[in-house]
N, C-alpha and C positions, 0 to 999 in steps of 0.2 A: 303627368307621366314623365320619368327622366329623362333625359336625355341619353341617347348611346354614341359610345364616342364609334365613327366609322372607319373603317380600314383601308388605305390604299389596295389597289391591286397590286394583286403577285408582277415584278418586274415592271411599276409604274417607274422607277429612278432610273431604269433603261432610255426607258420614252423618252424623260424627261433629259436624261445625258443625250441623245440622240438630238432632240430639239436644239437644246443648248452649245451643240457644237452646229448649228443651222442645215442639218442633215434631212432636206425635203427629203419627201416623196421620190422627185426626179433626179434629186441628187444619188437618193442610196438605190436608184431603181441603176444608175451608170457605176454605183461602185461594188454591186452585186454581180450584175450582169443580168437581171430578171426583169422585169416587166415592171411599169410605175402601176399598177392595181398593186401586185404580190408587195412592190418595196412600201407602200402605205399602209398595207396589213400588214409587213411586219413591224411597223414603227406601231400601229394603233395594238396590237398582241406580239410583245417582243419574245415570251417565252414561244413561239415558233421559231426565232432566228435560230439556226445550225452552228454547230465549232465550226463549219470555214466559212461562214456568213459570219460569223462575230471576228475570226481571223480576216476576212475580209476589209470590214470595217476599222477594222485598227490598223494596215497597212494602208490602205486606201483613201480612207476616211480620214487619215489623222487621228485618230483618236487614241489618248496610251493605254495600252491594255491593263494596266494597274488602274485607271477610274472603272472603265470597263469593267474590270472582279471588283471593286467596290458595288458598285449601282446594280450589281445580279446579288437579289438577295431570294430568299428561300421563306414566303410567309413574313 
């Protein structure tokens, strides 16, 4: 039987920019303002994070919001 090639998830290159800038759990849980359960859901399912949760993150977080609109892809 062939092989099927597999699909990253939707907004996996978020996760993975999130990680890569070493953006815990309790890190994005202090640059949110929300709870370290919510900020680990939203690392683990980033198509939850909101415009001023991702505005958040790019002032707070460091992060430039130009990687940030790269790494949100659509499918």
């Amino acid at each position: 039987m062939p092989k099927l090639k597999t699909r990253d998830e939707p907004f996996a290159d978020v996760s993975r920019l999130l990680k890569g800038y070493d953006i815990t759990g309790v890190r994005l849980a202090g640059i949110l303002g929300k709870s370290e359960f919510t900020a680990r859901q939203r690392i683990k399912f980033p198509a939850d994070l909101t415009l001023g949760e991702l505005d958040a993150i790019c002032k707070r977080g460091h992060i430039p919001a130009e990687k940030l609109r790269e790494a949100i892809k659509f499918s």
